[in-house]
Every structure is written in structure tokens, then in C-alpha cells.
N, C-alpha and C positions, 0 to 999 in steps of 0.2 A: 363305417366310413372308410373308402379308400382314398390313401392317402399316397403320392406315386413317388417312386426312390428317385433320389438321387434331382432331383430338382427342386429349382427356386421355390419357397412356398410363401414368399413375404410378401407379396398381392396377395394372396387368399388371406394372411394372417392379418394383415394391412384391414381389409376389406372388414371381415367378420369383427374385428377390431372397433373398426368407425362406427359399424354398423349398431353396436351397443356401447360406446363410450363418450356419445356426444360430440366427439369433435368431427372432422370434415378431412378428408383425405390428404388433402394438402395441408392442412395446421398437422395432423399425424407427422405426415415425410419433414416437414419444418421445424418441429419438435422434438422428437423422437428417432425421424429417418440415421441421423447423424450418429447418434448412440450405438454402443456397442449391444449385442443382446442383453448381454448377461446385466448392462445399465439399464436398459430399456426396461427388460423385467420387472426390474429394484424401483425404476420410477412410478411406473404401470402400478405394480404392488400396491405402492404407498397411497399414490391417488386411488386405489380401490379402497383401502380401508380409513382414508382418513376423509371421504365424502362421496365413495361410489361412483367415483369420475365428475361430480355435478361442481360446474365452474360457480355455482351460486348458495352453495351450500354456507351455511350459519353454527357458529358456537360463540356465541358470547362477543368477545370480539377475533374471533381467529375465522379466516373469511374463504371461500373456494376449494379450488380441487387439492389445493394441497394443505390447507386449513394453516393457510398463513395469517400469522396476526395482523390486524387490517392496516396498521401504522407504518409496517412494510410496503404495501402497494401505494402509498399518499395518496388514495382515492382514487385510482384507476384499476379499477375491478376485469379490465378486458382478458380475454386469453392468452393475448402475448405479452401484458405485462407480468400477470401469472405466472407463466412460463419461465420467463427472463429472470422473475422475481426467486422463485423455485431453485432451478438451477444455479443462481448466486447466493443464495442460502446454504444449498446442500453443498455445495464447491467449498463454501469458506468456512461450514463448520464441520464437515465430515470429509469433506475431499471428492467423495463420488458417490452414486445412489445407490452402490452395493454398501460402502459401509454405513450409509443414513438407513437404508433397508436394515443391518444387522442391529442398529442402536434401537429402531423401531422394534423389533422380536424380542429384546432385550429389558428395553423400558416401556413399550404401548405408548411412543412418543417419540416423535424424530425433531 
């Protein structure tokens, strides 16, 4: 695959991104755009291995893409309350998604 120097490549990464993660180009830029890589990454990460991106995914009671406890959300299961929910989670007990990322590799648990 040729990949060309020295230019933007966050539309192609953006794009192949949506394109297997479920979500919709605009919830990405809305979610994510704002983040720095190296967050994006750490968040990205996490929702890969704690439901495979799937906003609807189940354990018990820990609920979506970020397998938040369902008592978190107060019954709104949507993608931006997820989101919002997520990010004030990781904020208030890690600080950022690189170190929820490092607690996750550490314990198999963020």
C-alpha cells in the first residue's frame, strides 16, 4: 500500500476507521476529532478490546463500547451519552486515556 509523505492522512484514517467501527463520520470528528493522537489511540484501544467498538455490547451489568456499569448511563444507552459518560469516567479517575490505557495493560481492567 502506498502511503504518500508528508501529508494529511486523517480523512483516509477517519474514513477506514468508520468504516469498521460503527460509528458515522461525524460522531468520529465529534468524539474523537478533538483528542490528541496519542488519546485517540488509548481510547480507540480500549473500546476495541472492552466490546469491539459495539455500542450494545453486554456483561452482566457493565453495558457498550466502553463496558460501562449500566448505573452510569441512568438508562440512556445512546452514543453520546456513552461518550460523555466515558470521557468523565476516564477524566475523573485516571486523568487521560493514555493513563486508563496503561491501568488497562496493567490490570485487564480500566
Amino acid at each position: 500500500m502506498y502511503l504518500p509523505q508528508n501529508e494529511d492522512l486523517s480523512l483516509l484514517f477517519t474514513a477506514l476507521y468508520t468504516a469498521h467501527s460503527g460509528i458515522s463520520n461525524s460522531q468520529y470528528r465529534k468524539y474523537y476529532g478533538r483528542l490528541s493522537a496519542s488519546e485517540r489511540a488509548a481510547k480507540l484501544w480500549i473500546a476495541k478490546r472492552e466490546s469491539g467498538y459495539n455500542y450494545h455490547a453486554r456483561n452482566g451489568k457493565y453495558y457498550g463500547r466502553f463496558q460501562l456499569d449500566s448505573s452510569y448511563l441512568h438508562g440512556n444507552y445512546s452514543v453520546a451519552n456513552q461518550e460523555r459518560t466515558a470521557d468523565r469516567y476516564v477524566k475523573g479517575r485516571y486523568g487521560s486515556w493514555a493513563a486508563a490505557k496503561r491501568f488497562w495493560l496493567a490490570h485487564n481492567l480500566y
